[in-house]
C-alpha positions, 0 to 999 in steps of 0.5 A: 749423396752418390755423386762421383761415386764411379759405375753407378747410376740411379733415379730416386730410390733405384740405385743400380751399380756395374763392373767386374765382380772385384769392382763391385764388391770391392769398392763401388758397392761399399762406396754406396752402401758407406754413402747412404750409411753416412747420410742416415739412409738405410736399404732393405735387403729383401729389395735388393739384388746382388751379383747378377748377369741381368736386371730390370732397370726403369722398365727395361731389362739390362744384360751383357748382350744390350738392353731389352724391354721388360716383360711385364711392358710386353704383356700389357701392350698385347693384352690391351683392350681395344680403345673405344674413345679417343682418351683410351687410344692416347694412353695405348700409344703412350704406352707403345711409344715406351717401348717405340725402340723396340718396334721396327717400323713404329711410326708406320705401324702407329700412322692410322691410329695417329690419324685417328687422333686428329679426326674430330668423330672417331671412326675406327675403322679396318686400317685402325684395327690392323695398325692396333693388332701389328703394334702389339703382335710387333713387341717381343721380350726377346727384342734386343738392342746391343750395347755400343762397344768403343773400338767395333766396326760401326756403321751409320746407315741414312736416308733421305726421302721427300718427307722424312729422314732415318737413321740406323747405328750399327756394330760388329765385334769383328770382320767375320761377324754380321752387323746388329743394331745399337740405334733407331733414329727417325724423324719427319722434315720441316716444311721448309726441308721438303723443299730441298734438293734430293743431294741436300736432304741426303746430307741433311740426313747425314750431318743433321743441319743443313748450312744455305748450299751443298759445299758448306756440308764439307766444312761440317764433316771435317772434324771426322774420319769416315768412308760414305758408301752409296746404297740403293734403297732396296739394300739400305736398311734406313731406307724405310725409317726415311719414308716411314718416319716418326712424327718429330721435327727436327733441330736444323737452324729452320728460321735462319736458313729459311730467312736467308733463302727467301731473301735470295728469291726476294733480291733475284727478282728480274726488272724488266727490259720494257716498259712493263715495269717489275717482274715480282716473286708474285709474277713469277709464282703464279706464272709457275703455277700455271705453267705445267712444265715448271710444276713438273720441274718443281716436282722433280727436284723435290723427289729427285726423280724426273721419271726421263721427262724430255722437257726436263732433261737440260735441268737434270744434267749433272751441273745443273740438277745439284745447284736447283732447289724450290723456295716458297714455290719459286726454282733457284739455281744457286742464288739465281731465279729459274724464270718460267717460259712465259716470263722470260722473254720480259726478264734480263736475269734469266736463268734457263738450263742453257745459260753460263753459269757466268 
């Protein structure tokens, strides 16, 4: 019945309607009102209100500034009863997650009781009776998140770390002001994402898909006009939401991706120079698995921090670190295998820090 009617919005019986006081009194309030009229449906006035600068609107509070959760949500989540049962903490953090948007740190904060949820004996213990009291000490009905304005400085901060990414959408009204957050975003990697390199997952944290190598991402970005600025992480404002991150997966082309990898692994496999016969991703797995130098390797391209270990100092130059990644246990560079040190000697295809890029 009001659709197309302009500067409303409503969920079944809520109708809340916008803009300057000429544009809601003049038209868009008579729209809605001759819609319903029309259509046999009559209001009743004492559960309306007019011509405010604030209004409670599907549990949240919407003024000029931004949005603010509602009161009454702030009350029941700091006077909730402790849980007792594993039934009675589902329902508190259902009722926090409402409000998650408010909260900095949620997924931090919310962690021990998580894991309480899949333990099979509940256990309530110190870490769970802190995370309870923080979580409903953090939400305030002074919490605020501004409106996204067209035309103001924005900013997109992201991070990326070995298990999670985050994201934080930021404006300002002008050059002399400071910057105040419009969104929070946050999420865990995949399995297969944990195995990216420390300069893939930071592009994955900002494109949100990650194509098979680096120089894809460039194809992806250039649809936009921007300026990336690097930020140490003590700076860097969604430094903490990547290492504290929701528990959500995210929607990254996984399985193609993962695919095409593992076929990469499969087809780089080494033959052999003798008569052993084939050097197999088996071969060269468990061989890495025992070769405690590889596993340093590995460990250091997952976090991107090889802490100035000698042996791994040829792989961590410039134009070699970039092109490493882990597959399924296995190191590639690029589309070649980086065969352990026992295996190599036995490999024709051997790819070592030393070896042309031809």
């Amino acid at each position: 019945m009001l659709s197309g009617i302009p500067s409303q919005v409503n969920i079944a019986d809520d109708i809340l309607i916008g803009g300057s006081v000429e544009e809601h009194d003049a038209a868009q309030l008579q729209k809605v009102l001759s819609a319903l009229t029309s259509n046999g449906i009559t209001v009743n006035p004492d559960k309306c209100v007019f011509d405010v600068e604030e209004v409670l609107f599907v549990g949240l509070v919407f003024n000029k500034q931004g949005i603010k959760p509602d009161p009454k949500n702030v009350k029941n989540l700091q006077d909730a009863s402790q849980p007792t049962i594993k039934v009675e903490l589902r329902s508190f953090l259902g009722m926090a997650g409402f409000s998650e948007r408010f909260i900095p740190n949620f997924a931090s904060i919310v962690h021990p009781l998580r894991q309480q949820l899949k333990e099979n004996i509940w256990a309530w213990d110190e870490k769970c009776q802190e995370a309870f009291t923080k979580l409903q000490a953090s939400l305030s009905e002074f919490s605020l998140l501004h409106h996204y304005v067209i035309g103001h400085d924005t900013e997109l901060v992201v991070d990326a770390s070995i298990t999670g990414l985050g994201a934080v959408l930021v404006q300002r009204a002008s050059k002399t002001e400071a910057f105040h957050p419009v969104m929070y975003k946050s999420r865990s990697l995949k399995e297969i994402e944990t195995r990216y390199s420390a300069t893939e997952r930071e592009a994955l944290a900002l494109c949100g898909e990650l194509p098979p190598r680096v120089e894809n991402f460039v194809m992806d970005v250039q649809e936009f006009e921007y300026e990336i600025v690097y930020r140490p992480g003590k700076t860097c404002i969604a430094d903490y939401m990547s290492r504290h991150h929701v528990d959500r997966a995210g929607s990254s082309r996984v399985f193609e991706i993962k695919a095409a990898a593992e076929s990469v692994v499969e087809s780089g496999c080494c033959h052999a120079l003798n008569e052993q016969g084939t050097v197999t991703v088996e071969d060269i797995r468990a061989e890495g698995e025992r070769c405690e130098v590889y596993q340093r390797l590995v460990k250091a391209i997952k976090s991107g921090i090889s802490d100035n270990d000698e042996d791994l100092k040829p792989y961590m130059v410039p134009e070699i670190k970039h092109d490493l990644s882990v597959v399924n246990g296995v190191v590639c560079r690029g589309s070649r295998v980086v065969v352990p040190i026992a295996l190599q000697k036995t490999c024709c295809r051997i790819e070592s820090p030393r070896t042309s890029r031809n």
